[in-house]
N, C-alpha and C positions, 0 to 999 in steps of 0.2 A: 663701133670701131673707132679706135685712135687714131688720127691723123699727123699731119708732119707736125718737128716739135716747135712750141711754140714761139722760144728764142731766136728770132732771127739773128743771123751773125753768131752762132753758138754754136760749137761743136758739144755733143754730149757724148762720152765713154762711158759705156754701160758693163760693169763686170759679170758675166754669168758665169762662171765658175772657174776654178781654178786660181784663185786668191783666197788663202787662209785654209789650202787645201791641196792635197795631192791628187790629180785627178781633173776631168772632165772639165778642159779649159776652151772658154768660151768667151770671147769681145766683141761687142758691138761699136762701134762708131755710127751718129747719126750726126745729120748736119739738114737742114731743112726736110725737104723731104725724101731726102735718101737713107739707107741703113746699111752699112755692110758687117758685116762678120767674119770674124778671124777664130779657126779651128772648134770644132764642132764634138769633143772630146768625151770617155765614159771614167767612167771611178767604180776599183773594186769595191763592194760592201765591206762594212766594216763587221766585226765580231757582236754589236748589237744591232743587228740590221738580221734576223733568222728569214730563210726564204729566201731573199735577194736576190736576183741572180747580178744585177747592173746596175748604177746610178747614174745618170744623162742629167744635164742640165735642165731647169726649167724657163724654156723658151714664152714665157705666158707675153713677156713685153714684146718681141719679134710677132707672136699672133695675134696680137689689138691691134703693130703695125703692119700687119702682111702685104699690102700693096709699096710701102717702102721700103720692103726690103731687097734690094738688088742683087745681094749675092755673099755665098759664103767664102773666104779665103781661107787654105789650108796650109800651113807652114808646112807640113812633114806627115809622115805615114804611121806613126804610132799609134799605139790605140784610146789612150788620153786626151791626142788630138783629132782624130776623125772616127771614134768608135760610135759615136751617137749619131752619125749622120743618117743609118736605117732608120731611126726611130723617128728623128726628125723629118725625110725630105716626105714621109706618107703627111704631114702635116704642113709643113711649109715647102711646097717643090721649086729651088731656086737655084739658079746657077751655080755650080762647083766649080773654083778656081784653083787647081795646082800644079807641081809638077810633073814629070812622067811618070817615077815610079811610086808618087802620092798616088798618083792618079789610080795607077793599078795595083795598086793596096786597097782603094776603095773603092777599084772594079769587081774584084776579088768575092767584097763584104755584101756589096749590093748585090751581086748575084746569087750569093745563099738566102738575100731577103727577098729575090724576085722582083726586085727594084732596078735592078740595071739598064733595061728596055724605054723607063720613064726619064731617068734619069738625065739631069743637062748638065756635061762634064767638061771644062775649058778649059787647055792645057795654056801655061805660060813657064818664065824662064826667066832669065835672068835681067835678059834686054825689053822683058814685056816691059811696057808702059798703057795699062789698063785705065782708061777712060770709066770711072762708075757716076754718073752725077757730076756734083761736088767735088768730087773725090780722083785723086789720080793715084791709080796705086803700081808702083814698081817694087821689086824685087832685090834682095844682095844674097847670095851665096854662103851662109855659113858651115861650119862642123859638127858635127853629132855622133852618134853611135850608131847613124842612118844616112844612108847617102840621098841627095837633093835635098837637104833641110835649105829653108831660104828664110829672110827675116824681111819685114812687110812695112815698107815706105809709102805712109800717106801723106801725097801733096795735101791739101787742105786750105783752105780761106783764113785760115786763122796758122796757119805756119807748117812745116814739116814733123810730123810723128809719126816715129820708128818703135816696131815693135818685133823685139828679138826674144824667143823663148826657145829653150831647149839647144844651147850652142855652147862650145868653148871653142879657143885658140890652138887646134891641133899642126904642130908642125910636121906631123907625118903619119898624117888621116889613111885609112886602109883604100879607100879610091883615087889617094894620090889630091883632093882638090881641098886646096885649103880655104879656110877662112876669108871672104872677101877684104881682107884690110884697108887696099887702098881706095876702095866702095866708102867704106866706113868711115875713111880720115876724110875722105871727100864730099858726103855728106855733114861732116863735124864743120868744116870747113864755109860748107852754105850755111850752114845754122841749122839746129833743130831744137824743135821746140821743145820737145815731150820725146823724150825714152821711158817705154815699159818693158823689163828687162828680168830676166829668170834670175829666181832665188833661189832655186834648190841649193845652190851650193855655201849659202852664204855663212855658215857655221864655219865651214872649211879651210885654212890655210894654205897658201899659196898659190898656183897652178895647178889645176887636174892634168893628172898627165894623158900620154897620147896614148891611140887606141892600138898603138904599133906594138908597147910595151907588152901587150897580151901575150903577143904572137912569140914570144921567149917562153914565156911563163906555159903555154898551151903545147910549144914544142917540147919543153922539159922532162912534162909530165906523158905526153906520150914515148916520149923514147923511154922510160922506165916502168909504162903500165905493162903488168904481162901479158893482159886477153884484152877484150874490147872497151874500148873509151865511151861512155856516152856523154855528151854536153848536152844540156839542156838551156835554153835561154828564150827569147822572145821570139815568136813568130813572124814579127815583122824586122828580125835584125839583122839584115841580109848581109850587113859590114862583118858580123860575129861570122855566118856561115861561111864567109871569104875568107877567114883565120883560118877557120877551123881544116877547111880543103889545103892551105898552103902550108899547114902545119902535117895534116897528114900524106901529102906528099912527098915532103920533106924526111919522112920518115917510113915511107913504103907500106902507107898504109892504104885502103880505099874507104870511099867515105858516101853516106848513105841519109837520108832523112823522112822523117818520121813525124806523124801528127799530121791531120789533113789541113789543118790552117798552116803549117809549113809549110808541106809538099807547094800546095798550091800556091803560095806565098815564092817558093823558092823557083820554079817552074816558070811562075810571070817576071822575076826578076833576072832570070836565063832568056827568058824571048825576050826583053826589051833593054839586054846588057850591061846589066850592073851588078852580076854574077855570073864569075868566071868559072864552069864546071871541070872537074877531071878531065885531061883528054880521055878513059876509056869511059867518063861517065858516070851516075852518082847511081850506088848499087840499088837494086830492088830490095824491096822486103824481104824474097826468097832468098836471096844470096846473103843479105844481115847475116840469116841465121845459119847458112851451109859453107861462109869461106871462112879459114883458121880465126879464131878469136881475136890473136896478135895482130891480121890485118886490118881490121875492121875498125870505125869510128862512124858514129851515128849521132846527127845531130837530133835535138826532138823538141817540142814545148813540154812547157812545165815547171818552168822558173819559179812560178811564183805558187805552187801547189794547188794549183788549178785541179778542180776531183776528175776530171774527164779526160784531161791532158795525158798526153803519151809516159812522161814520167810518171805520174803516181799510180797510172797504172801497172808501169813496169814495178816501181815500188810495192804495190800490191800481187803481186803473182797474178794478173790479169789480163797482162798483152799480149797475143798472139803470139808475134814473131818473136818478143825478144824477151829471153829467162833471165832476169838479172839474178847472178852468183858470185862466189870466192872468184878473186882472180881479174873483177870488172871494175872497174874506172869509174865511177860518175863526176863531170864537174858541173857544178853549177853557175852557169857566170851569167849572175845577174845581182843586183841589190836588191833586195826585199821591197818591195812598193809596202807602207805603211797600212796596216789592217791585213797583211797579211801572213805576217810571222806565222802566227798558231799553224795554219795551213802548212805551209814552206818547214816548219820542224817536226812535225808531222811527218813530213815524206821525208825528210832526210832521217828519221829516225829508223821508218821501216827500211830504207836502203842499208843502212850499220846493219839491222838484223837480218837482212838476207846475205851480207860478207861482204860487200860489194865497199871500195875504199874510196871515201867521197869527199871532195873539194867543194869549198863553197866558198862565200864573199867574207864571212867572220874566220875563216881559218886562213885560206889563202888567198894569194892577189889572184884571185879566178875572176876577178871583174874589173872593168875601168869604166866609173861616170861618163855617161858625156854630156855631163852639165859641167858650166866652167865654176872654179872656185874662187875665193876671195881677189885674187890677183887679175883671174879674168875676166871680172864684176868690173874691178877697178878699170883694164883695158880699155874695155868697152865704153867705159866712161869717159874715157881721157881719150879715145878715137873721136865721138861723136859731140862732145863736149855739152849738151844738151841744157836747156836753162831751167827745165822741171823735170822731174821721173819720180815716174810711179814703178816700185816692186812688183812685180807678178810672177805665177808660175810657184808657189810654193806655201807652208803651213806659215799662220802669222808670225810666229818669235821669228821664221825666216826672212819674212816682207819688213820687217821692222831691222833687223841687222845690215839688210840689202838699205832701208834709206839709212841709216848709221854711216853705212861704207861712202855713201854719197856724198851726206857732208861730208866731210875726211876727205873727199875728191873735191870740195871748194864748191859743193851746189850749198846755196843757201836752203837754211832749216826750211822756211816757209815757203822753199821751193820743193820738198820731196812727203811722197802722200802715201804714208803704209796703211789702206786701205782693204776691205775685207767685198766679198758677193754682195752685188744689189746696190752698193754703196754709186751711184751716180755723180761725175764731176765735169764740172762745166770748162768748156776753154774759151776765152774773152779775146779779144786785140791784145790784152796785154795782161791776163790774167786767168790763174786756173783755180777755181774754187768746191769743195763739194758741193754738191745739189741736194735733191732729194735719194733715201734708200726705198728699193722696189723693193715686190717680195721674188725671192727667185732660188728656196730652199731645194732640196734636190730632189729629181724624179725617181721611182724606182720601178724600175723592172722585173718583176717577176711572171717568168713564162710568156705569154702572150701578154700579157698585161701589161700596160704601159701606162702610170699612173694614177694606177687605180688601189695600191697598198700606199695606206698614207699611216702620220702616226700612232692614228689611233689600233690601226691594226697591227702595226709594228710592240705595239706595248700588250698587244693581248696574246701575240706571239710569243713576247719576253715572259708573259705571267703563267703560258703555258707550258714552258720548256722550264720554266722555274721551277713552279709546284704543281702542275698540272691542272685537274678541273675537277669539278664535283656538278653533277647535274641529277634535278632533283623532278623528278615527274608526280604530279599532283592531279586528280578527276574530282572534282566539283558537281554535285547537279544543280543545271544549270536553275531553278527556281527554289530550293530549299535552301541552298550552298552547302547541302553536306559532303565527306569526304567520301565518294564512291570507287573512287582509283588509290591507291597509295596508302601514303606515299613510299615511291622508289627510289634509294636513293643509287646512282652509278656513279664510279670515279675511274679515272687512268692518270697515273703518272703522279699519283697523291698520297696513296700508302700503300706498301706490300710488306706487310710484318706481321709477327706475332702479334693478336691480340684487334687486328684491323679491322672483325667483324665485331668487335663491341664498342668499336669507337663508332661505327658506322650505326650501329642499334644507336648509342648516344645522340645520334646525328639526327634520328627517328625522332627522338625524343623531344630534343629542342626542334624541330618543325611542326610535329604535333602541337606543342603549348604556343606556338604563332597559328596555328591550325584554330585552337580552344578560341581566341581571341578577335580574330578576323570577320568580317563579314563579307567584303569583295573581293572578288577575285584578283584585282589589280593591286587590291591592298597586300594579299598575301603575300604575290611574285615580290611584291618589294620589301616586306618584312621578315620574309623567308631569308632572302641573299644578304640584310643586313647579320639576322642571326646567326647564319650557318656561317658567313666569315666573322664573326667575333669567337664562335665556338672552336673553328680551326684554330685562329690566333691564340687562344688561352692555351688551349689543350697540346695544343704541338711545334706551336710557334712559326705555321707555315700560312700562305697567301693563297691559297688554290685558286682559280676563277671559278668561280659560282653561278652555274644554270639555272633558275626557276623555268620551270614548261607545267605552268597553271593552267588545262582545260575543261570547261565548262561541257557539261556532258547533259 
């Protein structure tokens, strides 16, 4: 086991995910022998990732240090930033720091893992001043598309660094609480050393606008739907659900939610009041489907074409309560998280074929960022005035435009570090330089399994959903070596055509004359699968994976 690090006087920032990437964002900070952690985040698979169901960070540096780590910090309730904490706290069980309604978004999680009961959950705010080690960690109040997002001020021995992800400059935020400004000009003002600051937006021009704009756009479109509206969007976006109730209020509609990671999502944000319900109350299931069509709006998950989600199965003629038809409303308001188009047009495809008339983020303003863009990059910058920054929170071309925008704000070139996972940087008395790269590629989830598909199985997956397999059963006696089984040859997912059984006789053919030539058994498995894929390749110009099962009888 690893111990504290070796540099005295050194702070080291350690990237575990979420640089060079959409998804599953994860900071370390070490400084002797302390460690803390900032957001604990998942990333959907991508379209070569078959099987997947999750990708979590790979925490291998935090378990060599496990007695230094003191605690994880949670900026916000998303699932990017605190979806890997299941997977995590069964292997590092360490304080969880956030705020109220983080907190019960990831009270929520842990108790579908059965973790809730182990779990060490430490609420703070705005006015906390967390003593960790080294470390004093305070709080400022930003904006997002989620209410409590806060941005993470580490005192430190080597100067103040701020680290803001997931925020813009909303002048008229759906909970009414803006952007902490005068926090932020106030810190700029002490000095800070190091800003690490969100890129999502950094393609973008201008200002992201506010989350208020929606609330026209969502009123619009209900006052002209004929029968029922459904919105689908995040499960954790309790700001969207609050539109979407004052828009159909506003319009004499009643309003209802769907998907059990909402209900229950929506339910803990009604007890702990950062969702304002209907006064007669958000409809059941049963009445979805029994009061007039024209009243009703149902919010649900499914943004992102999630196969389980309440949308795609409405999309599929699959949900109980609700029959999507002519006459139905769907908006989608959300932006596509990357790797998952295929999915997300997919479901909008079967919604067009069942009638149903649908809004989404490439046809209409059905959505608003709330990541700030190029101007709010700049803000932030010129609030805090910071003498280094690092990009985070976003795909490389983005981290590299975010340091671009820096210069241009007067940080000197050899002050800003568009830096990618693993990539370790040191901060001096009076200087930051990289370090050494760890390894820290991504964990992946499938089923119970939790880093146990790596890439070798990811690539035999790909060779199988490609061209499928050929498996070839061969019986040997075990002291003569002659052929007393076979050979048989089976295939799936490799040819179903005219003429398949004489390719497959050919197939005979060429294993017998490695048959003719052989003498061990170990020799044949392996001169078998060399031939039989050279023989696919000629023959049909496909890759099948190839089984040899040589037994000695």
């Amino acid at each position: 086991m690893i111990t504290a690090a070796s540099n005295s006087g050194t702070l080291r920032i350690i990237p575990l995910g979420g640089l060079g990437e959409f998804g599953k964002n994860m900071m370390a900070f070490e400084y002797g022998d302390t460690i803390l952690a900032v957001d604990a985040g998942l990333m959907f698979p991508e379209d070569d990732m078959p099987g997947i169901d999750l990708v979590i960070p790979d925490i291998t540096y935090l378990l060599d240090r496990a007695p230094l780590v003191k605690g994880i910090v949670l900026t916000h309730g998303h699932e990017d930033h605190i979806g890997a904490l299941p997977y995590i706290l069964t292997r590092l069980n360490v304080p969880i720091y956030g705020t109220r309604l983080t907190l019960g978004l990831v009270e929520n999680k842990l108790r579908e893992h059965r973790l809730l009961e182990t779990a060490d959950l430490r609420l703070v705010d705005e006015q906390t001043q967390l003593p960790l080690g080294p470390f004093r960690v305070e709080f400022v109040h930003l904006c997002h598309s989620i209410p409590d997002v806060v941005g993470v001020v580490l005192r430190t021995p080597v100067g103040v660094i701020v680290h803001v992800t997931d925020y813009k400059f909303d002048d008229s935020p759906v909970d009414g609480r803006l952007t902490d400004v005068a926090r932020l000009a106030t810190l700029g003002s002490e000095g800070v050393r190091l800003l690490l600051s969100d890129s999502t937006n950094a393609e973008v021009a201008g200002y992201t606008p506010s989350e208020k704009t929606l609330e026209q756009v969502l009123d619009n479109l209900l006052a002209r739907a004929p029968g029922r509206v459904i919105v689908a969007t995040f499960a954790s976006n309790i700001s969207r659900i609050q539109q979407v109730i004052h828009a159909a209020k506003h319009r004499g509609r009643r309003v209802g939610v769907t998907g059990r990671s909402m209900i229950q999502n929506a339910r803990m944000a009604m007890d702990l009041g950062y969702l304002t319900p209907p006064v007669e109350g958000l409809l059941t299931a049963d009445q979805m489907g029994h009061l007039p069509a024209d009243k009703v709006v149902i919010v649900c998950t499914g943004s992102q074409g999630e196969p389980t989600s309440a949308l795609v199965r409405m999309s599929q003629g699959q949900y109980r309560h609700v029959h999507i038809g002519r006459g139905d409303t769907v908006i989608v308001s959300a932006s596509p998280i990357p790797g998952n188009e295929r999915m997300i047009h997919r479901t909008l495809d079967n919604l067009f074929r069942l009638g149903a008339d649908v809004y989404y983020d490439e046809l209409s303003e059905v959505h608003v960022s709330g990541h700030g863009s190029r101007e709010d990059q700049k803000r932030m910058i010129d609030l805090l005035r910071p003498q280094y920054v690092i990009p985070i929170h976003g795909e490389y071309r983005q981290l590299v435009l975010h340091a671009h925008l820096a210069r241009e704000m007067g940080i000197a070139p050899q002050n800003t570090f568009a830096i990618e996972n693993g990539q370790v940087m040191e901060v001096g008395p009076d200087w930051i330089l990289p370090a050494e790269k760890i390894s820290c590629g991504p964990v992946f989830v499938d089923g119970l399994g939790v880093g146990d598909v790596g890439a070798v199985v990811l690539r035999d997956r790909r060779l199988l959903a490609r061209d499928g397999f050929i498996a070839v059963v061969i019986g040997l006696d075990e002291e003569t070596g002659d052929v007393v089984l076979g050979p048989e040859i089976l295939s799936r997912g490799f040819v179903h055509m005219a003429g398949a059984d004489a390719l497959i006789e050919e197939a005979k053919e060429v294993v017998w004359d490695v048959l003719e030539r052989q003498e061990s058994a170990s020799a044949v498995a392996e001169h078998v699968h060399t031939a039989l894929a050279d023989f696919c390749y000629r023959r049909i110009r496909r890759r099948p994976m190839i089984l040899p099962l040589v037994v000695e009888i």
